[in-house]
N, C-alpha and C positions, 0 to 999 in steps of 0.2 A: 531380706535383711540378714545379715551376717553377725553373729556374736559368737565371738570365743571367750573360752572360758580356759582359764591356767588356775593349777595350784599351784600358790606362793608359797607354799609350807615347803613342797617338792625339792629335796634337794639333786642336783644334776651330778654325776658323777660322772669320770670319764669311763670313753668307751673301750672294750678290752682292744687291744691291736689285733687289725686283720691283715694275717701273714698274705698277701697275693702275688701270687710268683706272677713274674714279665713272663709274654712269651719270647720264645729263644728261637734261633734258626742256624743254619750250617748249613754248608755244602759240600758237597763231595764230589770230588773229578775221576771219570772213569775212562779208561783207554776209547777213544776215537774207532766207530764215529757217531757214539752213545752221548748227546751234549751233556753239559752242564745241568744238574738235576740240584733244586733246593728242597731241602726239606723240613716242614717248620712244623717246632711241636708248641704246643702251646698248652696250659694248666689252669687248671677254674679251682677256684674254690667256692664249694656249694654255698659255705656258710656270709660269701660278701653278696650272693644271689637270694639269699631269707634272712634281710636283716629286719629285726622288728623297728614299730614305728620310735621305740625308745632308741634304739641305737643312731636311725636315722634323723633323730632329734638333735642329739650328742653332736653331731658332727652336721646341722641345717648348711653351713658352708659346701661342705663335699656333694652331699646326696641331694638336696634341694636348692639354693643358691636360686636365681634368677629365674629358671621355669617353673620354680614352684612359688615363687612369690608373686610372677605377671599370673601364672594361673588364679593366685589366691585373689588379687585383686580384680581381678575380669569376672569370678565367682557372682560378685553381687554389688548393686551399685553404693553399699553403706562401707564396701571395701577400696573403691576405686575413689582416694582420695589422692590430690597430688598442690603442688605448691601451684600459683596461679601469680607469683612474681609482681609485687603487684613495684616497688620503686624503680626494676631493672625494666621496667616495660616504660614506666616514664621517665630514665633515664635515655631509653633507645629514643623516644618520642621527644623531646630535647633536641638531644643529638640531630636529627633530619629536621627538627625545625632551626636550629640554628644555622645548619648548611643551606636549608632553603633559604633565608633570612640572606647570608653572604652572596649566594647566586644571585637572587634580588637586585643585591646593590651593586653588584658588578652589570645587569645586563643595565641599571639604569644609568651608570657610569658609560658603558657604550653609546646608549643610546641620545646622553647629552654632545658626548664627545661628536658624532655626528651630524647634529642636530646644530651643533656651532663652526662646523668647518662651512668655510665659505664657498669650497668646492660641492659642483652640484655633485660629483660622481660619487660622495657619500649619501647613502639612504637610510631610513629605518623601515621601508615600508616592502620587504621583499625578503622573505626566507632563501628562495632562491639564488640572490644575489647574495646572501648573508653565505651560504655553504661555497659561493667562488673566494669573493673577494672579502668576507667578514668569517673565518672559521672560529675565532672565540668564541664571538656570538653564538654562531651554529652548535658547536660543543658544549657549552653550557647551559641551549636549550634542552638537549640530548640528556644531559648530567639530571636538568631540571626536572623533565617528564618521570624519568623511573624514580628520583628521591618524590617528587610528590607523590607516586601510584605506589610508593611503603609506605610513603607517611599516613593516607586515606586511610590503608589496607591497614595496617597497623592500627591507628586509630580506630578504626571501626570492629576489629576482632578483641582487641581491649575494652572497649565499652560494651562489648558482649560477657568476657571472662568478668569484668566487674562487675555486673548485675547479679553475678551471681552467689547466692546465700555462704555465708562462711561453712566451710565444715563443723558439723556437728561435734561435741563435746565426745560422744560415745565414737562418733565414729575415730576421732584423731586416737583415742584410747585403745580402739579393736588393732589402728598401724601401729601405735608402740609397742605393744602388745606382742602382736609378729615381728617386732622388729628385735624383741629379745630373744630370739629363737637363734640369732645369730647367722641367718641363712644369706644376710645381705650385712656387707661389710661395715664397719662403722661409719664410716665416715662417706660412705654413699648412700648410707638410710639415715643419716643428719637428717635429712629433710622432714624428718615423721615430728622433730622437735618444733617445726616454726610453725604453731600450733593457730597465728592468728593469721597464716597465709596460706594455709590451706583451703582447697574447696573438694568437693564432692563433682567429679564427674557427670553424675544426673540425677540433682535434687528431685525432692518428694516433695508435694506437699502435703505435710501431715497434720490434722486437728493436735494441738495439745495434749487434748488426752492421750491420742494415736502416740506421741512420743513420752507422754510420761508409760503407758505399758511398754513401749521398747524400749525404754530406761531402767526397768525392772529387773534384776535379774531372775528372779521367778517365776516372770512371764515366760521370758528369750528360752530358759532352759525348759522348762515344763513341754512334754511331748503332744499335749493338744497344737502350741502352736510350729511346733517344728515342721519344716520344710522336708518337703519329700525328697532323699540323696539323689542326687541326678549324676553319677561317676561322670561322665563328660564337661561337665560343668562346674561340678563342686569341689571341694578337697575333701575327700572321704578320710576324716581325721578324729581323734577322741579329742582333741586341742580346739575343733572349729563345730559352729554351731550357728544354722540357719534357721532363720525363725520363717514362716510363712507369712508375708503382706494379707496372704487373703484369709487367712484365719485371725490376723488383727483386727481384717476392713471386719470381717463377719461380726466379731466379739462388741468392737465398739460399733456396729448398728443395732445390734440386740441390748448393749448398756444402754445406749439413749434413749431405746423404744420403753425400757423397763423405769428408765430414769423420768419419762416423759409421761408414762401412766402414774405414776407415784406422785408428779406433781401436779396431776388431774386430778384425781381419786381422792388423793390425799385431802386437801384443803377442805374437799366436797364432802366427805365426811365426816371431819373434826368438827366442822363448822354447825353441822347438822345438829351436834350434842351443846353446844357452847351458845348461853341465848345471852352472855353480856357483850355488849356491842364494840366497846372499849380490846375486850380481849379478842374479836372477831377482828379487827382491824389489825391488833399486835399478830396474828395468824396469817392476814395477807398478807402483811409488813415484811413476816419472817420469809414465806414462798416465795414472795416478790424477789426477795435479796438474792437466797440461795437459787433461784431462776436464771437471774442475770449473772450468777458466778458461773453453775454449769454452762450455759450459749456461750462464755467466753473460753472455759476450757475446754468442751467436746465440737467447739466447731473452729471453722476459720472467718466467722463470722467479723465483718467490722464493725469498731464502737457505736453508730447509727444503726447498723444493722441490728447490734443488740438489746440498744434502746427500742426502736420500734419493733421488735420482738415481746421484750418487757410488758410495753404498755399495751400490746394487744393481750399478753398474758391477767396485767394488771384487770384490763375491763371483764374477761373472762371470771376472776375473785369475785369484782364487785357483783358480778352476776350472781354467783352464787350465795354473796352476805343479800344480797336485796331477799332472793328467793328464800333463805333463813328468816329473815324479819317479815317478811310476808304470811309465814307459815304459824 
């Protein structure tokens, strides 16, 4: 996962002007039979070959522009957010069904037309005959086969792009974000604004919990869970910031394992000291509730799943209030 970090306090100042000389060329013609000789000078200035990451900031248009933003975006899949179009794709899918719909009614229009001539040498029962002596027909079979094989095609790459989960909150945040860098023009990073038709490239799926610590900024930034820099892959930047998935996955297996003794332990020891029965029950009551709250936030558990989670947890209490009153 991908998170950058900007300070808004920052004010942007422009960047000083860098003098870069063109290079120049000439020639010079010398007595025969010495040809034609070019000679071309040409001038570097050191200082547009080390420019820092601030000046290269100043100016995201010149020095990064398009390969530094497909790079920034192929980085990581929390960055690889794009629009997913969702009325222009059922406006195209309209579109080839109403042509299908007109072609319809024109081969059925042939095929009555035929059907009532009294002459036998009309048929409808022969393609063959239909590309000598019927070429409408024939052509508008033609028209018909490739508008249905978009229409399928279509249809069925659309009900794949729709299944899939809106973009996340943070992530539509992390493209605005870069998109004030200025490296992509206005009005071709528009798109970072149509915040409820974006999707994510290659969703996760993550427990709740899992997304409230990448919702954190004190998690993302903190160097336990920072991502190893991979220069091939990443934007080696002070502005970008990659968190490590598997120092998440780790974190939150260890919370739950610690959350899940707590709510063993616990009960099993309170209960020990507590001999009114009244209050032994307000103790399950309490475990029970905050039980069923954690299974719904550290997993992906579904609401039956949680339940019968619950009541296995439930019988486990009771287990323990009997083993108190026994004692």
């Amino acid at each position: 996962m991908a998170q950058q970090s900007y300070q808004a306090s920052a004010t942007v100042t422009s960047a000083p002007p860098h003098h870069n000389s063109q290079p120049s060329s000439y020639a010079t013609q010398t007595s025969p039979p010495i040809p034609l000789q070019a000679v071309v000078v040409a001038t570097t200035n050191p200082a547009a070959q080390q420019l820092s990451e601030k000046e290269k900031k100043q100016k995201a248009w010149k020095y990064e522009g398009y390969r530094e933003f497909s790079k920034w975006m192929a980085s990581d899949d929390d960055c690889f957010v794009i629009r997913r179009f969702h009325s222009l794709n059922a406006h195209v899918i309209l579109y080839l069904q109403d042509r299908i719909v007109e072609i319809e009614e024109e081969l059925e229009k042939i095929h009555v037309k035929n059907a009532s001539n009294h002459d036998d040498g009309q048929r409808n029962s022969s393609f063959r005959w239909d590309r000598l002596f019927e070429p409408e027909r024939d052509r508008l079979m033609k028209e018909l086969a490739d508008l249905l094989h978009q229409y399928n095609q279509h249809i069925d790459t659309y009900s794949r792009i729709r299944e899939r989960p809106q973009a996340e909150r943070r992530q539509v945040q992390n493209l605005q974000t870069y998109m004030r860098r200025g490296a992509i023009t206005k009005a071709e990073g528009g798109f970072a604004q149509r915040s409820r038709d974006l999707m994510s490239i290659n969703p996760k799926t993550v427990s709740p919990l899992g997304r409230l610590l990448e919702s954190t900024r004190v998690v993302r930034l903190s160097r336990f869970f920072q991502a190893k820099a991979d220069p091939d892959s990443h934007i080696i930047s002070d502005y970008v910031h990659y968190t490590s998935d598997e120092a998440l996955a780790i974190f939150t297996t260890i919370a739950i394992i610690v959350l899940g003794l707590v709510m063993l332990l616990g009960p099993l020891w309170w209960l020990e000291f507590v001999a009114n029965s009244k209050i032994r029950l307000g103790i399950i009551t309490g475990f029970l509730a905050v039980f069923m709250g954690l299974m719904s936030l550290a997993t992906n558990n579904r609401p039956f799943e949680v339940v019968a989670s619950s009541a296995a947890y439930a019988a486990v209490l009771m287990v323990y209030m009997q083993i108190g009153s026994n004692g």
